[in-house]
N, C-alpha and C positions, 0 to 999 in steps of 0.2 A: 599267578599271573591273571590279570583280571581278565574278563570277554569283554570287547568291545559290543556293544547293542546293534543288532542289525537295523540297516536303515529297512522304514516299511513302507511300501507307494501307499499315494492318497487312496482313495477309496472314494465309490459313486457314492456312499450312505453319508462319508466325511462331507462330500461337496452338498450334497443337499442339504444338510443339517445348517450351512452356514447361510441360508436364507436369514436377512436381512442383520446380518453380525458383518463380521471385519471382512471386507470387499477382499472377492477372488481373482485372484491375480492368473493371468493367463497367456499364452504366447504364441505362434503358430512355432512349428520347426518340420525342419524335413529329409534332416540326417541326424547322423551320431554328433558331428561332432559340436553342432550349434547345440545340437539337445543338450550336451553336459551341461554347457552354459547356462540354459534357460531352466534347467532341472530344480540349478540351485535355489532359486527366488520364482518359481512355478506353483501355484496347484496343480493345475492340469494343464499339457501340453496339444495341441491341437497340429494332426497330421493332416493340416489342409487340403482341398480337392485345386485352393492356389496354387499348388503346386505345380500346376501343370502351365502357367503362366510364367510363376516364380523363378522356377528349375529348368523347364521346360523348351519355355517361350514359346508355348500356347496365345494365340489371341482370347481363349476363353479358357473354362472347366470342365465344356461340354465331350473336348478330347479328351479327357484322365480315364484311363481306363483300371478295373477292378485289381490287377497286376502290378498295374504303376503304384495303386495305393496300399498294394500290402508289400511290394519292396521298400517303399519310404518307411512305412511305417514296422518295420524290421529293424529296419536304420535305428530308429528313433526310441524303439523298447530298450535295444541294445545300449544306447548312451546315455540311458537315464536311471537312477535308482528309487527316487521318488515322487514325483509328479504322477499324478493317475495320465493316462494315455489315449486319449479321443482320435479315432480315425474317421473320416469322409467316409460317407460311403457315394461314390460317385453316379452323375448321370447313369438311370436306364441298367443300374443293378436294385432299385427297389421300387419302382413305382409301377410295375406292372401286376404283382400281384402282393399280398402279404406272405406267402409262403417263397416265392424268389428273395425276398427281399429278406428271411430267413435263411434261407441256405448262402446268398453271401453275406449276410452279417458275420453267421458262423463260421463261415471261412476264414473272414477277416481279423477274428476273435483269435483263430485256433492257430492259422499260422503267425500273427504279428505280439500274441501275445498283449496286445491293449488290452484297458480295463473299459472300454465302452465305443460305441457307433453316433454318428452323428448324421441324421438327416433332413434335409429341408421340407419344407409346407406345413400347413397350419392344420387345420379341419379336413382338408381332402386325405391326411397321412395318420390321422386320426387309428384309422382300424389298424392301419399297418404298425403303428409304435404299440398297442396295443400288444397285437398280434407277436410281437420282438421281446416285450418286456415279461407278459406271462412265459414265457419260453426261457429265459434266463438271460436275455440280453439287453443290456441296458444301453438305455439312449436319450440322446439330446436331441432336443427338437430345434428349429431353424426359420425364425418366420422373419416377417417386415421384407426387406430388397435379400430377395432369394437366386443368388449368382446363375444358376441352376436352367433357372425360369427366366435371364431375362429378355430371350426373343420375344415371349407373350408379355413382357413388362414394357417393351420397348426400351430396353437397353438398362444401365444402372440408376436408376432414380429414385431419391428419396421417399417412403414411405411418409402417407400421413399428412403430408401440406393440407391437403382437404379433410376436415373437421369430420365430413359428411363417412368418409375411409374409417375413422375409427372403430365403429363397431366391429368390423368386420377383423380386423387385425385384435382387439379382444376375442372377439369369439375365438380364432386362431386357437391365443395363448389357452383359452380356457379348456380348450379342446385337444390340447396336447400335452396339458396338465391332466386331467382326470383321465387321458389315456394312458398315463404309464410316466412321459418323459423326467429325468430327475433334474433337468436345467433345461432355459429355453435360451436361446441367443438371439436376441434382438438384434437386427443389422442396418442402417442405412434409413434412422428412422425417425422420425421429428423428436424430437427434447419432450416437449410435454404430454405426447404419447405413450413413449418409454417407461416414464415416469409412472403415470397412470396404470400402464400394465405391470411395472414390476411391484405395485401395492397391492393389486387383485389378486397375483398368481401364488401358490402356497411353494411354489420353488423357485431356484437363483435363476435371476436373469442376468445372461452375462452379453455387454453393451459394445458391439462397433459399430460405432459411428451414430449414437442412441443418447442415452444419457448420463451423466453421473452416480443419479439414483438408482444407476442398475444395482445389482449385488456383486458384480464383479465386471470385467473389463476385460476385452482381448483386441492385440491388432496382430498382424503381420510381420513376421520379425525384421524381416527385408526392407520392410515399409518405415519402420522405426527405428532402425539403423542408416538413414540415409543412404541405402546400396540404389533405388528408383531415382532416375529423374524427375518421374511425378508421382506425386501419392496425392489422394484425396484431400479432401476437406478436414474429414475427422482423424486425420492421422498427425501426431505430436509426432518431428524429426528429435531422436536423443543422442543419434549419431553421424557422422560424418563420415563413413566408410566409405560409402563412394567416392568421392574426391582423395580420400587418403591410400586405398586401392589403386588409384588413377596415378598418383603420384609415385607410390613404391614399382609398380611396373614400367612406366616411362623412365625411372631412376637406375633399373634393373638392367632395361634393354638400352641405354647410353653404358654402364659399366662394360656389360658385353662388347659393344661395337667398340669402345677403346681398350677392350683388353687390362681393365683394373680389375675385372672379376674374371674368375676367382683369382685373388691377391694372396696374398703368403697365408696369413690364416685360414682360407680355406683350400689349402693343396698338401698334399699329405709327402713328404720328406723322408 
């Protein structure tokens, strides 16, 4: 009898190696059972800090708390075999100091089982990724329109319109590169920016709402299954669950009210 080959999760060395080869494909999730789905056709899975909008129906991210993201992301180890496994690390668990910002990465490591942490800023988070990565914790950096930040951004706005911003969103990458990070995520950021910064940086830049020339791509799964009334600019609709949701539940709650469900097939004899 033969062994079947165990399936083996991606790996941070795998994702990094694919700077500038075949574009990484990416998704948010935030239970088991969308994760099977997104596993199949994933590198790595992203346990968003949107969740707390997504799931939640949060006005923001700034609610998610440390708890909230390691039960999601429990969910999400659990329903997946290979896809490497990025968690948020949410507001006001690592910006205070670099050794807080170790003690819950580690937590979120030890109990969710991910293969990696994900945090926002550019140069200001510099010592801290640093600080994560000689340590043994791997991480992805988070710069351009930073959810996080945007009371001091004044709300979600595009990175970049002004020419004069550029440097400064390089320096960022550059500085979160030689810090340690194995991926940056560009988010909410002019096209020929993007661009620009995913030729300078020696790892994958993965693009929402940025450019095609990223090294890899992620949205919202929610966002790109049509479950939102509204989604942004940068978001491609591929499905139509919302309205089709809309329909099977209105279809459901008329069967009820006349008494056709449950019908002979589903009453047990």
């Amino acid at each position: 009898m033969s062994k079947q080959t165990p399936i083996r999760r991606t790996t941070v060395p795998q994702i990094a190696a694919r700077k500038g080869g075949e574009p990484i494909v990416s998704l948010t999730s935030y239970h088991a059972h969308t994760a099977a789905i997104v596993d199949k056709y994933a590198d790595f899975i992203l346990v968003g800090d949107s969740l707390g909008m997504v799931m939640h129906g949060m006005e923001s991210t700034l609610g998610v708390s440390l708890d909230l993201m390691i039960m999601h992301g429990k969910a999400v180890v659990r329903g997946t075999q290979k896809a490497l496994i990025v968690v948020d690390m949410p507001f006001g668990t690592y910006e205070e100091s670099p050794s807080v910002a170790f003690r819950n990465a580690a937590r979120i490591m030890k109990e969710t089982g991910c293969g990696a942490v994900k945090l926002e800023g550019g140069a200001r988070m510099a010592d801290t990724i640093r600080f994560l990565t000689e340590r043994g914790i791997p991480v992805m950096a988070h710069i351009g329109l930073t959810p996080q930040s945007s009371n001091v951004m004044g709300g979600f706005k595009t990175q970049g319109r002004d020419e004069d911003d550029w440097p400064a969103h390089e320096a960022d990458a550059k500085a979160v590169t030689e810090a340690g990070a194995f991926a940056i995520v560009l988010e909410g950021m002019v096209e020929p920016l993007a661009a620009r910064i995913t030729k300078q940086v020696a790892v994958p830049t993965i693009g929402i709402g940025a450019s095609a020339e990223c090294d890899g791509q992620i949205l919202v799964l929610e966002d790109m299954l049509g479950l939102n009334e509204w989604t942004p600019k940068f978001v491609k609709v591929y499905g139509d669950l919302g309205p089709a949701i809309d329909r099977a539940v209105s279809q459901y709650a008329e069967e009820v009210k006349d008494r056709t469900f449950p019908g002979e097939d589903e009453v047990y004899r």
